[in-house]
MARKOLMI-139986 format. One record per residue: residue number from 0; residue in one letter; chain; x, y, z of N, C-alpha, C in turn. Coordinates in pm, 1 decimal, padded with zeros to 6 digits. Example, Ala and Ser with C-alpha at 12.3 -4.5 7.8 and 13.67 -1.06 7.14 Angstrom:
<recs>
nr rest kette nx ny nz cax cay caz cx cy cz
0 A A 01319.0 -00569.0 00780.0 01230.0 -00450.0 00780.0 01320.0 -00330.0 00780.0
1 S A 01285.0 -00225.0 00708.0 01367.0 -00106.0 00714.0 01290.0 00003.0 00787.0
</recs>
This chain:
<recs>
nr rest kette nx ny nz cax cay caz cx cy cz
0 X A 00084.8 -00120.1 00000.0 00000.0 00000.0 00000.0 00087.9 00124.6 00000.0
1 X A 00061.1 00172.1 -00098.9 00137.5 00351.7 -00139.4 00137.6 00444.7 00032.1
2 X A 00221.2 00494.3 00081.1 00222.8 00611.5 00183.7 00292.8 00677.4 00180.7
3 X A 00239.0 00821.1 00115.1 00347.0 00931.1 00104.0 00446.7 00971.7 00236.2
4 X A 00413.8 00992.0 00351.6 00420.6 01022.7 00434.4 00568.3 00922.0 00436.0
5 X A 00565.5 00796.7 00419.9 00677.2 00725.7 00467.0 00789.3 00728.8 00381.8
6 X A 00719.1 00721.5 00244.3 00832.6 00770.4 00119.9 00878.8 00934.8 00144.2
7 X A 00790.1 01018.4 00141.6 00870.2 01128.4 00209.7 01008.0 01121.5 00305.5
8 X A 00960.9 01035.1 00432.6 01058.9 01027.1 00524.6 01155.6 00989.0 00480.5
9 X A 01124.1 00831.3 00416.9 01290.3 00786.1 00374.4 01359.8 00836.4 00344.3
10 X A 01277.8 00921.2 00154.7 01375.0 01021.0 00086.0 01487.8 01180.4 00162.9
11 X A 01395.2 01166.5 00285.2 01482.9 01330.5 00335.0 01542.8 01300.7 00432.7
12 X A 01586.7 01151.9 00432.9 01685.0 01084.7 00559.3 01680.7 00989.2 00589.4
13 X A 01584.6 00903.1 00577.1 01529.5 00770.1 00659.0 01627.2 00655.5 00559.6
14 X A 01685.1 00680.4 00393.6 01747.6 00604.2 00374.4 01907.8 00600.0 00392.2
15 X A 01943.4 00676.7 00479.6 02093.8 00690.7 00529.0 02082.3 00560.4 00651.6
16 X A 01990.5 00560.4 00723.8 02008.5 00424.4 00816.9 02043.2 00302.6 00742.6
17 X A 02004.3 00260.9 00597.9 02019.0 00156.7 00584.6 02189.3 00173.9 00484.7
18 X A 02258.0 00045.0 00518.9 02431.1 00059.9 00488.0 02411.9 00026.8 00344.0
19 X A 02475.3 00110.4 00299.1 02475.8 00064.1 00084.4 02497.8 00191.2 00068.7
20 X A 02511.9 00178.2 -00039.8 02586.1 00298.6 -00194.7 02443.6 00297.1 -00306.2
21 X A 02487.8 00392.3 -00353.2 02337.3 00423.1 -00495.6 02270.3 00461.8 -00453.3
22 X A 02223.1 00551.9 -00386.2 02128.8 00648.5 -00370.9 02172.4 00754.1 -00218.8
23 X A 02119.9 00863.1 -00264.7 02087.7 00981.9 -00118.1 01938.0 01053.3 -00186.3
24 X A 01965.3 01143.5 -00080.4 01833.7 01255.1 -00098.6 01773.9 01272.2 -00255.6
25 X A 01914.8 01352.0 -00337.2 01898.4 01416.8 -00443.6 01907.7 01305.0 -00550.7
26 X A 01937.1 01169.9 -00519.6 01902.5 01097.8 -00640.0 01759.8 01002.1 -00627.1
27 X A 01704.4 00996.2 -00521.0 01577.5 00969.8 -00473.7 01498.0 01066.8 -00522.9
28 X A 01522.2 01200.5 -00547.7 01426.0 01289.4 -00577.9 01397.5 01246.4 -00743.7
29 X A 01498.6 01190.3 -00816.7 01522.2 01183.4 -00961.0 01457.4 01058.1 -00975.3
30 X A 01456.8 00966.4 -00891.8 01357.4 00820.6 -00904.4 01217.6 00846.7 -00891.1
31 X A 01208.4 00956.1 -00760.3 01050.0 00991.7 -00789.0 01007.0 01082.8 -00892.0
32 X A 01095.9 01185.5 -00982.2 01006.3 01171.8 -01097.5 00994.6 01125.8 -01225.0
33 X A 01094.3 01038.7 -01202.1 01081.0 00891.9 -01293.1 00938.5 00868.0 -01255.6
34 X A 00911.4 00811.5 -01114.6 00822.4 00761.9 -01070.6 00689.3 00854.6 -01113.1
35 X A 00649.3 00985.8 -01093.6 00616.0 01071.8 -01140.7 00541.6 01077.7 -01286.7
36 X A 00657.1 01082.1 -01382.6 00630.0 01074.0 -01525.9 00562.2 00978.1 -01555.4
37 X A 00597.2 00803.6 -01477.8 00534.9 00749.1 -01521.6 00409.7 00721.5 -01494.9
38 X A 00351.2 00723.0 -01369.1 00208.8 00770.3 -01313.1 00162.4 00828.0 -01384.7
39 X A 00181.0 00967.1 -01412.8 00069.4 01033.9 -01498.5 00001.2 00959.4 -01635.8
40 X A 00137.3 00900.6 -01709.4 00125.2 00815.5 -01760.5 00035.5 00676.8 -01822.0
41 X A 00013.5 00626.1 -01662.1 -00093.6 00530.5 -01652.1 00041.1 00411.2 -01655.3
42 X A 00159.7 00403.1 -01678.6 00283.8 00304.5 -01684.8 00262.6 00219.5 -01552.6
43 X A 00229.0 00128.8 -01546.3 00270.9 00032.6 -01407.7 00357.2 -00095.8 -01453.7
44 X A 00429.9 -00165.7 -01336.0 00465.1 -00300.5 -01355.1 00561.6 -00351.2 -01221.1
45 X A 00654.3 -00435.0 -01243.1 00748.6 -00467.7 -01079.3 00854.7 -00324.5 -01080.5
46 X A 00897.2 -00322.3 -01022.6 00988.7 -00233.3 -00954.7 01097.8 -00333.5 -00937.9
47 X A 01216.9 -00375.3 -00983.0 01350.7 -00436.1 -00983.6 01455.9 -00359.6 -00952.4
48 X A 01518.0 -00464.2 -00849.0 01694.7 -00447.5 -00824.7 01779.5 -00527.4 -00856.6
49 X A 01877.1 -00540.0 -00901.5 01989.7 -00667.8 -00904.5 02116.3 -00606.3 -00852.6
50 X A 02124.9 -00716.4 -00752.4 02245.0 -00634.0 -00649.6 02175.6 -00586.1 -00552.1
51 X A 02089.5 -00578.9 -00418.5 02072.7 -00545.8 -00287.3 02152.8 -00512.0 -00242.6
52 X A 02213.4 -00593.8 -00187.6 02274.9 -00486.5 -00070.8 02225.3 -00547.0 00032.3
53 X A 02197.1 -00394.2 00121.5 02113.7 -00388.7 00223.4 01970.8 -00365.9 00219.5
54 X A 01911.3 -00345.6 00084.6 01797.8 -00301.4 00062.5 01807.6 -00137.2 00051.5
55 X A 01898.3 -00073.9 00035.9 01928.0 00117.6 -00009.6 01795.4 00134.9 -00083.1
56 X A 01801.2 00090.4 -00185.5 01752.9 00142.6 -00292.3 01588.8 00047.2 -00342.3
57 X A 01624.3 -00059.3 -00297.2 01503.6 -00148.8 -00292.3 01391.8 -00114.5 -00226.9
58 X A 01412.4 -00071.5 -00117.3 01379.3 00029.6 -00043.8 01269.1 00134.5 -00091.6
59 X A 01324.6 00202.7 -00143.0 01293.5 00338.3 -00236.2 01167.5 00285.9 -00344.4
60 X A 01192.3 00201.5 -00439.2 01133.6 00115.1 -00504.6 01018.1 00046.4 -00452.8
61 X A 01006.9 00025.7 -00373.6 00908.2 -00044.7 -00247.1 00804.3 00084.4 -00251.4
62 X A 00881.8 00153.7 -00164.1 00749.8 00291.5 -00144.8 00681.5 00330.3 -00269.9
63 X A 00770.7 00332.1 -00384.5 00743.2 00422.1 -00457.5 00584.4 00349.4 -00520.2
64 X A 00581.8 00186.3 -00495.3 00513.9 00083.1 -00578.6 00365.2 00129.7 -00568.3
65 X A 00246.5 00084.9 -00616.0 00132.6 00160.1 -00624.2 00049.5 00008.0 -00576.5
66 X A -00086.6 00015.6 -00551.0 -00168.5 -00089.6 -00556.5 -00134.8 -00208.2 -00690.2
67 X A -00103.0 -00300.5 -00624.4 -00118.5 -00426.4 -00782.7 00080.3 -00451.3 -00805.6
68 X A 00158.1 -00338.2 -00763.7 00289.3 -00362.9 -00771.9 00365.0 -00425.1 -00710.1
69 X A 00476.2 -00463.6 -00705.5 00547.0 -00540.3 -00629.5 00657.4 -00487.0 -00718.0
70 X A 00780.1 -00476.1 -00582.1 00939.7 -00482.4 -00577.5 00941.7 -00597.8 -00512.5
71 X A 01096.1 -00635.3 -00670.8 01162.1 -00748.7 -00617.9 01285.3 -00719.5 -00631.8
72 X A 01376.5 -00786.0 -00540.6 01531.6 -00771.9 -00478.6 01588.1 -00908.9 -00571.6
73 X A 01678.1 -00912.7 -00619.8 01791.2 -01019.8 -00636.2 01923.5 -00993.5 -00628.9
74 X A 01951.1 -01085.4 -00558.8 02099.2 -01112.1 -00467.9 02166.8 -01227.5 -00454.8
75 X A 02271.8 -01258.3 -00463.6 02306.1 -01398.8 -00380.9 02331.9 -01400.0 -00233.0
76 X A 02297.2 -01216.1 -00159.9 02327.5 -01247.7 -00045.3 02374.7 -01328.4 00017.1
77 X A 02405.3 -01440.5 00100.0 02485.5 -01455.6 00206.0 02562.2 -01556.3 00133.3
78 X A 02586.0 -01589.5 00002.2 02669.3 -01701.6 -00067.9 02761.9 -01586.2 -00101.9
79 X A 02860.3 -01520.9 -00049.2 02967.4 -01393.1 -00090.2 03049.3 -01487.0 -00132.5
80 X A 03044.6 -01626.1 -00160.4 03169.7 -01705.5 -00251.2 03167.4 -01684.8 -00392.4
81 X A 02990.2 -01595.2 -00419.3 03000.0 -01610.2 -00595.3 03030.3 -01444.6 -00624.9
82 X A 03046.1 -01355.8 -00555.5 03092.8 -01239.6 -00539.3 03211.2 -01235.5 -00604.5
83 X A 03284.0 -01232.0 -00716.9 03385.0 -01264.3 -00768.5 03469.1 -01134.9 -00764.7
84 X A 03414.7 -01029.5 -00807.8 03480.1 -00876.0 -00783.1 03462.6 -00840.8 -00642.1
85 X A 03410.1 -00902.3 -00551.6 03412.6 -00810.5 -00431.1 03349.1 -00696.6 -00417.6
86 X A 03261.4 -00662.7 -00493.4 03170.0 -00545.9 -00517.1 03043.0 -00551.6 -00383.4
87 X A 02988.5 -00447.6 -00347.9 02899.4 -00462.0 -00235.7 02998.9 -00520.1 -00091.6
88 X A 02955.4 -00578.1 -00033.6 02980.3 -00645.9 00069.0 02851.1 -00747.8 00146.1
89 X A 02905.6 -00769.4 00270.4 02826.1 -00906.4 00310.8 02658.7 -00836.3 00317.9
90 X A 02608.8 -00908.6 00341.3 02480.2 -00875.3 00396.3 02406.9 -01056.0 00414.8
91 X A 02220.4 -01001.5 00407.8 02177.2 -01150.9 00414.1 02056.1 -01120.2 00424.3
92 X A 01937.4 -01182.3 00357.5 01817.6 -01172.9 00322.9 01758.0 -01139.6 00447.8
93 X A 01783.8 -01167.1 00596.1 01768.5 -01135.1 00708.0 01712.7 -00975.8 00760.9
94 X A 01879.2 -00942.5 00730.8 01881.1 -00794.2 00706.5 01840.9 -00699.6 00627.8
95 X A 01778.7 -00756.3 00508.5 01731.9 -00659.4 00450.0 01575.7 -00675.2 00513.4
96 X A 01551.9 -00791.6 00481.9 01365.2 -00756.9 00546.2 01376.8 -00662.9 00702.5
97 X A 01486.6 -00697.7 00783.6 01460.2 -00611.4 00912.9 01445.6 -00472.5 00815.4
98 X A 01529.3 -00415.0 00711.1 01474.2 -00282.7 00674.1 01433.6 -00260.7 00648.2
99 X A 01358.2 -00324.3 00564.0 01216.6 -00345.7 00428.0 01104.0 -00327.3 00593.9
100 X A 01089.9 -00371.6 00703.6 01000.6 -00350.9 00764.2 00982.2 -00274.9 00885.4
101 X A 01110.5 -00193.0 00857.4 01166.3 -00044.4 00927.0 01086.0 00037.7 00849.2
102 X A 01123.5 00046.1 00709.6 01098.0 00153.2 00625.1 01011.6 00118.8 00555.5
103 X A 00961.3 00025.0 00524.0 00885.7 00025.8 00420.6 00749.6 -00143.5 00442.7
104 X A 00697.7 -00127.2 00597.2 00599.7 -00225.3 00643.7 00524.9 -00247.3 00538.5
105 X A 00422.7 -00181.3 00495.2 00322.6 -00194.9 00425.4 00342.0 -00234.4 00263.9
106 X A 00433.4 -00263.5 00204.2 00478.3 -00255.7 00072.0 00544.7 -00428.5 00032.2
107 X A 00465.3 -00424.0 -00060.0 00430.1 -00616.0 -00129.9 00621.2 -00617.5 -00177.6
108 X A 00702.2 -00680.1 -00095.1 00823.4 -00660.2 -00193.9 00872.4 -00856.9 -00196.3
109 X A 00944.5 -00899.3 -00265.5 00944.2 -01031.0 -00289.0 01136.9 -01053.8 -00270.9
110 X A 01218.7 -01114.2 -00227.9 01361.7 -01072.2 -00257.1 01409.3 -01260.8 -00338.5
111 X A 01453.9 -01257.4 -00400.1 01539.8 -01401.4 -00478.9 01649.9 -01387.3 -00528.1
112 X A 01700.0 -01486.6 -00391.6 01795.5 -01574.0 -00338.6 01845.0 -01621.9 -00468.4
113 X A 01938.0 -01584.6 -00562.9 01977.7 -01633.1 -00709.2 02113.8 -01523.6 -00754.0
114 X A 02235.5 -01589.5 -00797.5 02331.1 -01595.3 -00871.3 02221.4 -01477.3 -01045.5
115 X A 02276.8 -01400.4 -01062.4 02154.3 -01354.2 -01205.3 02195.1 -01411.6 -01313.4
116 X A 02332.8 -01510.5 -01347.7 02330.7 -01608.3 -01429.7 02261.2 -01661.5 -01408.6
117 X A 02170.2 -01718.4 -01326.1 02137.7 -01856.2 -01256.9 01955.4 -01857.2 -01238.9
118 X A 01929.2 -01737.9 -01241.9 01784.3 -01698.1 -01238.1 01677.6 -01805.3 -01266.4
119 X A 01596.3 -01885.4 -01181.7 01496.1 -01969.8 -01223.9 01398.4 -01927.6 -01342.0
120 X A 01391.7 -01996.1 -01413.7 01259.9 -01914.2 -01529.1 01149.6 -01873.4 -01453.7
121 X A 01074.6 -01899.4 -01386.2 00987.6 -01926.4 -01339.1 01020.7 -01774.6 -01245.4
122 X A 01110.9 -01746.8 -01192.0 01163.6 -01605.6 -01157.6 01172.9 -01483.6 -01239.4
123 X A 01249.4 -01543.8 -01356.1 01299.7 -01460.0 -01481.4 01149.5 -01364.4 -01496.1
124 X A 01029.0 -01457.6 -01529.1 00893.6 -01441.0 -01538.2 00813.6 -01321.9 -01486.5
125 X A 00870.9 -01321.3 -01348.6 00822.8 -01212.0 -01264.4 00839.1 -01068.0 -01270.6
126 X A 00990.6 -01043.7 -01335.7 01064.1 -00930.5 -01373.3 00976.4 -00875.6 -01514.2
127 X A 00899.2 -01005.7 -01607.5 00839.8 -00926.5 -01727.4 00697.8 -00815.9 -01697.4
128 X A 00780.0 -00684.9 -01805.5 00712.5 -00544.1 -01800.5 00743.4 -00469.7 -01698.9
129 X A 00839.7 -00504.6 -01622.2 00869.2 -00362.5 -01498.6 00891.9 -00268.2 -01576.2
130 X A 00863.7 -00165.4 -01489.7 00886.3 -00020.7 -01500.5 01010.0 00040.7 -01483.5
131 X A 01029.1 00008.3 -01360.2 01179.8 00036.3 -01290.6 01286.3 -00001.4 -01256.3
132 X A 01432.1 -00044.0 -01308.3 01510.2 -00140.6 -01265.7 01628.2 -00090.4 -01236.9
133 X A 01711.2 -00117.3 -01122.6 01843.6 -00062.3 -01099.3 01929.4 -00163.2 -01099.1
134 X A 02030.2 -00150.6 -01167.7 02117.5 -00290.5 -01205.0 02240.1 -00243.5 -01088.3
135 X A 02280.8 -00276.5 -01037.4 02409.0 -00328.7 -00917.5 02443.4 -00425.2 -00848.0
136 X A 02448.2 -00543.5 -00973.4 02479.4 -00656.4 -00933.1 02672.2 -00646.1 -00936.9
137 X A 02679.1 -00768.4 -00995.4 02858.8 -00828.5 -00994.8 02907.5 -00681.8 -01125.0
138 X A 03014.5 -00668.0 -01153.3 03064.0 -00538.2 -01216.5 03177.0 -00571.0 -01284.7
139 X A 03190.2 -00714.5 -01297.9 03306.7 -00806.7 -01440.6 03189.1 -00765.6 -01517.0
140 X A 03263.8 -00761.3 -01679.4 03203.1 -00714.7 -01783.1 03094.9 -00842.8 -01807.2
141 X A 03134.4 -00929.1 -01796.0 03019.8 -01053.0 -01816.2 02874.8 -01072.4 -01751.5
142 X A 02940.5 -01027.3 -01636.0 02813.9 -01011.0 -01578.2 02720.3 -00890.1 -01565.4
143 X A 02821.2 -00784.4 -01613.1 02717.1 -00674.2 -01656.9 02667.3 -00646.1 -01748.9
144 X A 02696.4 -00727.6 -01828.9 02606.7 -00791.4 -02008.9 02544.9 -00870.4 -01964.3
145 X A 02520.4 -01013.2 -01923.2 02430.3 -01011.9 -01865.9 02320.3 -00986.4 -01779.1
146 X A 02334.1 -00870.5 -01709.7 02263.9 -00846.0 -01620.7 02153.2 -00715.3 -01727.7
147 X A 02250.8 -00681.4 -01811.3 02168.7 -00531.6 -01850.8 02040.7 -00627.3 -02009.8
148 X A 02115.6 -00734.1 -02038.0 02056.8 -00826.8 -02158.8 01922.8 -00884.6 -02025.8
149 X A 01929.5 -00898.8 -01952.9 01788.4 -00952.4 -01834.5 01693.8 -00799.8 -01909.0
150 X A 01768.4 -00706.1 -01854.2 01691.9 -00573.9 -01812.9 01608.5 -00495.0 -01944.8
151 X A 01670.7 -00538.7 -02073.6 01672.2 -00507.1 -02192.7 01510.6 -00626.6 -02291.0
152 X A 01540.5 -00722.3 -02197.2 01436.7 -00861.9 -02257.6 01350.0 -00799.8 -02135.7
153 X A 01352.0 -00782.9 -02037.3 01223.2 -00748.7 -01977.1 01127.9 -00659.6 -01955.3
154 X A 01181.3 -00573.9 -02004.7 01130.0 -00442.1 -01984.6 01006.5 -00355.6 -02042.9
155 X A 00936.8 -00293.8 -01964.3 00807.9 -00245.0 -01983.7 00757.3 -00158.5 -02124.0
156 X A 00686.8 -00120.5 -02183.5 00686.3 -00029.8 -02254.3 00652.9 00073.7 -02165.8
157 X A 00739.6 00209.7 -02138.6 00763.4 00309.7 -02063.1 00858.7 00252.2 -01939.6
158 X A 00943.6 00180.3 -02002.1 01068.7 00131.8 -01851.8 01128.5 00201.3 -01852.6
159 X A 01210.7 00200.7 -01734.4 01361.6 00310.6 -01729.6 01458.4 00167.4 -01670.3
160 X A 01547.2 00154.2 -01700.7 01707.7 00099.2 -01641.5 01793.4 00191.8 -01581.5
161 X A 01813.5 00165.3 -01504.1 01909.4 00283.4 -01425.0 02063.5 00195.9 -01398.3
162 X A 02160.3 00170.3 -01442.2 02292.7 00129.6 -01489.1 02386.6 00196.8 -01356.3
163 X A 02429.5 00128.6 -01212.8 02496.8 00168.4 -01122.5 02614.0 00201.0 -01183.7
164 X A 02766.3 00249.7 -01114.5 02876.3 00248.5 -01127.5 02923.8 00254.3 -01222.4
165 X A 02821.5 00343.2 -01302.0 02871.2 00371.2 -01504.4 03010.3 00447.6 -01469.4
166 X A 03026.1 00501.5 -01350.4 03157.7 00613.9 -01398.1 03249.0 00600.0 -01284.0
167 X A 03237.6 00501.6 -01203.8 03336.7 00455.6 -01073.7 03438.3 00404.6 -01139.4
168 X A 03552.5 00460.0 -01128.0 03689.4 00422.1 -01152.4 03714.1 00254.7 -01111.6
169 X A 03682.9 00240.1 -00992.3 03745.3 00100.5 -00957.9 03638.8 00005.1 -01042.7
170 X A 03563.7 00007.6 -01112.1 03480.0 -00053.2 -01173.2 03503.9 -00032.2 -01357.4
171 X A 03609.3 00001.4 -01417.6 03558.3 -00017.1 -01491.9 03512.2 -00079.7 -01612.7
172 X A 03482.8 -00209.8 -01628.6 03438.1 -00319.0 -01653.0 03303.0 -00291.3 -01707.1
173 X A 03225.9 -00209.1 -01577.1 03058.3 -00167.6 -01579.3 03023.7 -00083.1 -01747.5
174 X A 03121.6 00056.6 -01730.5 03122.6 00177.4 -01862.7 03176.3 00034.4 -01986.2
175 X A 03219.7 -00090.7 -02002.7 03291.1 -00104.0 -02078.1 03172.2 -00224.4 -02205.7
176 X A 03108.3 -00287.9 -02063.5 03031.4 -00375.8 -02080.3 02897.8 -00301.4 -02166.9
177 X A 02864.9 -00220.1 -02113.5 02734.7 -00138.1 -02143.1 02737.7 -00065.5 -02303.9
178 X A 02910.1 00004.3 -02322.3 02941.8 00004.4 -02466.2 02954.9 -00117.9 -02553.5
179 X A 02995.0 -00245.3 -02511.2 03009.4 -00349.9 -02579.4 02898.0 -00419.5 -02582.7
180 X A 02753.3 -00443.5 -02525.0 02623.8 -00453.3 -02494.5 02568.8 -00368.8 -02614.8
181 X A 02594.7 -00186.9 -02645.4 02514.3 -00175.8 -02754.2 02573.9 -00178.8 -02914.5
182 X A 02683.0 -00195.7 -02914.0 02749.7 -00220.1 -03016.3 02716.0 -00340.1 -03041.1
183 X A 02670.4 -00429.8 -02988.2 02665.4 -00584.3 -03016.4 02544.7 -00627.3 -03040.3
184 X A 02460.2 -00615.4 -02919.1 02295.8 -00683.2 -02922.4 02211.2 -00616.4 -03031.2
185 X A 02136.7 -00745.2 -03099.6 02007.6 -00676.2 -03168.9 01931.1 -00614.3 -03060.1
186 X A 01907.9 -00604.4 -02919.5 01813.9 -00558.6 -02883.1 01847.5 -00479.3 -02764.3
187 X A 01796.1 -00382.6 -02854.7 01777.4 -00221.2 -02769.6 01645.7 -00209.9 -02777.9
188 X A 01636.6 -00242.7 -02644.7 01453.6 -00172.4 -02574.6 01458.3 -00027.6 -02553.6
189 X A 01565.0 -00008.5 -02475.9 01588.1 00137.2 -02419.8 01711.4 00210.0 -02413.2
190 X A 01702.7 00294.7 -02435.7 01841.4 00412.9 -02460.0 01873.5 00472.4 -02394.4
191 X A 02008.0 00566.7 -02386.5 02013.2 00689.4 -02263.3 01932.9 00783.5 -02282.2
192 X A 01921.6 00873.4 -02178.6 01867.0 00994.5 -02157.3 01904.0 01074.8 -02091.5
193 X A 01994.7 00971.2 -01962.0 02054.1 01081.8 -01839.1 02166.5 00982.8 -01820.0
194 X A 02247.4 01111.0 -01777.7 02367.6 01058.8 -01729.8 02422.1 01104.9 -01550.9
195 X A 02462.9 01080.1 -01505.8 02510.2 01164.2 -01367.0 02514.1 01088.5 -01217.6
196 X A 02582.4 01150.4 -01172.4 02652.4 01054.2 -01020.8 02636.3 00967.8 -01024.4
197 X A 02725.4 00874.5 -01094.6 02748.8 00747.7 -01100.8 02676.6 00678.7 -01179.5
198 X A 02555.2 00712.1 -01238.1 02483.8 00619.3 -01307.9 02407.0 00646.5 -01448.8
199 X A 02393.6 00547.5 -01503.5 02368.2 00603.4 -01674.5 02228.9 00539.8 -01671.3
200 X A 02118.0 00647.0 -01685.1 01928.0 00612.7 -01713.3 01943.6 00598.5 -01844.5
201 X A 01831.7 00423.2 -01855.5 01785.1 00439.3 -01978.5 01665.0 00430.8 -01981.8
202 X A 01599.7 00470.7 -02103.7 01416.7 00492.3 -02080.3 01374.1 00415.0 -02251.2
203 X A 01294.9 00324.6 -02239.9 01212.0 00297.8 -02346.1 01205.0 00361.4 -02430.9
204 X A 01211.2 00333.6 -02586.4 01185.4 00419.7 -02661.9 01050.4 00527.0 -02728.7
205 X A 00941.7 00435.9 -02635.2 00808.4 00524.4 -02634.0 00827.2 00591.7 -02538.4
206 X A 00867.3 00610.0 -02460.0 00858.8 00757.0 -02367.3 01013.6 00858.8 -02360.8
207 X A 01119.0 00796.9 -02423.7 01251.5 00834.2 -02394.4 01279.9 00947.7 -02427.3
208 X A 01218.1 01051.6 -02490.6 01212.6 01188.6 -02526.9 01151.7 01233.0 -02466.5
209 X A 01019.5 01232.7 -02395.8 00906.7 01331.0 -02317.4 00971.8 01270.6 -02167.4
210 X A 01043.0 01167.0 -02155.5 01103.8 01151.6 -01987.0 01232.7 01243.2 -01975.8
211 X A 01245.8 01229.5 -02060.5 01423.2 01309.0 -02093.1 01375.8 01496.1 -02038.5
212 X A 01289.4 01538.6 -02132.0 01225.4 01686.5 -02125.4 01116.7 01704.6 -01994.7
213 X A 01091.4 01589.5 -01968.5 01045.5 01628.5 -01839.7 01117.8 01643.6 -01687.3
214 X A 01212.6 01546.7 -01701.8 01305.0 01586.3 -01548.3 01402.5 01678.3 -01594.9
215 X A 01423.9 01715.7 -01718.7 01535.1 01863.1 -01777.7 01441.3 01910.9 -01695.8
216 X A 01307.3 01966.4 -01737.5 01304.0 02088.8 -01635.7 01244.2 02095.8 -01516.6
217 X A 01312.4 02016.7 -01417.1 01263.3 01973.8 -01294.7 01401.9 01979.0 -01219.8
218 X A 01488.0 02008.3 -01309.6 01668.4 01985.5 -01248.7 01705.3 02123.1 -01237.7
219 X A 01776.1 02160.2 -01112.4 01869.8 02293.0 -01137.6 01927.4 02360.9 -01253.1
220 X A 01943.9 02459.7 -01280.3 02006.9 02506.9 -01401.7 02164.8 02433.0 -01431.3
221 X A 02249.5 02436.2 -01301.4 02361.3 02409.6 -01311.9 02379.6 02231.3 -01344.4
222 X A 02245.1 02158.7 -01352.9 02244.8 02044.9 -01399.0 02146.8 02011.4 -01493.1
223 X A 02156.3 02051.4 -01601.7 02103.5 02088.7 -01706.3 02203.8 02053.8 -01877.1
224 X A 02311.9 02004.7 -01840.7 02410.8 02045.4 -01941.8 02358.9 01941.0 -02048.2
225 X A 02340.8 01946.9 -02186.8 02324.8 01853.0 -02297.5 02444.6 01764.2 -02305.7
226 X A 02404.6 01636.5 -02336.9 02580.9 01585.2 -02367.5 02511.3 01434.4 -02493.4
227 X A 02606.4 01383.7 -02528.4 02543.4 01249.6 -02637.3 02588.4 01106.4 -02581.9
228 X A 02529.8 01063.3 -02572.0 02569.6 00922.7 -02481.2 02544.4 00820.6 -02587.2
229 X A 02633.1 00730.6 -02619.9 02653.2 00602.4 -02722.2 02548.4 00662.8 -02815.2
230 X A 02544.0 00793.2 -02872.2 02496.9 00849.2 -02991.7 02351.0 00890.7 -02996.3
231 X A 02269.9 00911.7 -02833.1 02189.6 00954.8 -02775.0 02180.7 01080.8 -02696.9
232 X A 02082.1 01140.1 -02748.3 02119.4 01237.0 -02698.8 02031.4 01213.6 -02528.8
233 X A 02119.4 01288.2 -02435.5 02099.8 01296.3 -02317.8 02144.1 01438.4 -02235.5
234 X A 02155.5 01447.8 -02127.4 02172.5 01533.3 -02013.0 02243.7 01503.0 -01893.1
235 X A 02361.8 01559.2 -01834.7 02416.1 01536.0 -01687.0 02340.8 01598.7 -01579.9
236 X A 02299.1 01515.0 -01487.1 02298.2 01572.0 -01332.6 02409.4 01607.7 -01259.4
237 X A 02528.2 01559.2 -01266.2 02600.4 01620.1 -01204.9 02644.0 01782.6 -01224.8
238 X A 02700.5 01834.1 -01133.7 02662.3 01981.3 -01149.9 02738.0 02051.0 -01200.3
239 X A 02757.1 02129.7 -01293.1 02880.4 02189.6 -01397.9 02888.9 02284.2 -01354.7
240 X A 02886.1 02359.4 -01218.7 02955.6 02485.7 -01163.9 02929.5 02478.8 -01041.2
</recs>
């Protein structure tokens, strides 16, 4: 069940309690009007993570979900033997529901226990037509072709992909995979639009122009700058003065 009141909270602090990377205040504000655009819209479907964590951002996704939605988490949580880069750290399906029912009681969220090579079909299934997906799983190039080829076959008409650690130095495998992903695959569902702190949005190609022009002018001036991303045109959030 939707409660502004609690998504409010999280977004203006409540998600600093929980331990993880990929999101604060000001990039929560940019998921809700993702979230936003697509509402008006009439766009529904799951809300996806790959890569938990602690639930940061799953979190976020949870609140944001409407009647009929569901967020789902995938992780290998507490198997850190298939963790091959060392990316994230420990956690355990444990811990995230203690936060999922800190922050976010009332909200249908589902989490699977799965390697994202390894994904049961019968799982795979669940992810078809989301809306929303944040990829921060493993960050070897293999697995971030696979992970973004999941995100690319599943995805909603009016989805967004949101691509973690596009521009983290110690990662970069992530920026390398994602160029070698569209140079390669017949299938592009969705393109850039935004670029900034750390992460590269992509949006469906039925909405990827009116999502693009709608959070342009919802952003500060000083994050506003045009730029072309793998031959798309897009925009930085990060702040150019």
């Amino acid at each position: 069940m939707f409660d502004q009141e609690l998504l409010d909270k999280y977004i203006s602090g409540g998600l600093t309690d929980v331990f993880g990377w990929g999101l604060d205040t000001g990039l929560a504000q940019v998921f809700s009007h993702i979230d936003e655009f697509q509402r008006n819209k009439g766009i529904t479907g799951p809300l996806v993570e790959i890569g938990v964590q602690d639930g940061r951002v799953l979190i976020l996704l949870a609140l944001l979900a409407r009647e009929g939605e569901r967020a789902i988490g995938i992780d290998i949580f507490e198997n850190q033997g298939e963790n091959l880069d060392f990316s994230g750290g420990n956690t355990s399906v444990e811990r995230v529901l203690s936060n999922i029912k800190l922050h976010a009681p009332n909200s249908d969220v589902e989490l699977i226990k799965s390697n994202s090579f390894r994904i049961p079909r019968s799982d795979l299934d669940k992810l078809e037509n989301f809306r929303i997906m944040h990829v921060d799983g493993g960050h070897y190039l293999e697995v971030v072709m696979n992970d973004l080829e999941i995100a690319q076959r599943t995805i909603g008409a009016g989805g967004v992909i949101v691509m973690d650690d596009f521009w983290h130095s110690g990662f970069p495998e992530v920026q390398e995979a994602v160029h070698k992903y569209f140079f390669t695959s017949p299938i592009i569902r969705a393109a850039p639009f935004m670029v900034g702190r750390n992460k590269l949005f992509l949006a469906s190609h039925e909405i990827r122009s009116d999502l693009k022009a709608y959070i342009f002018e919802r952003m500060p001036a000083n994050m506003q700058k045009q730029v072309r991303v793998l031959g798309y045109d897009a925009f930085t959030i990060d702040p150019q003065w």
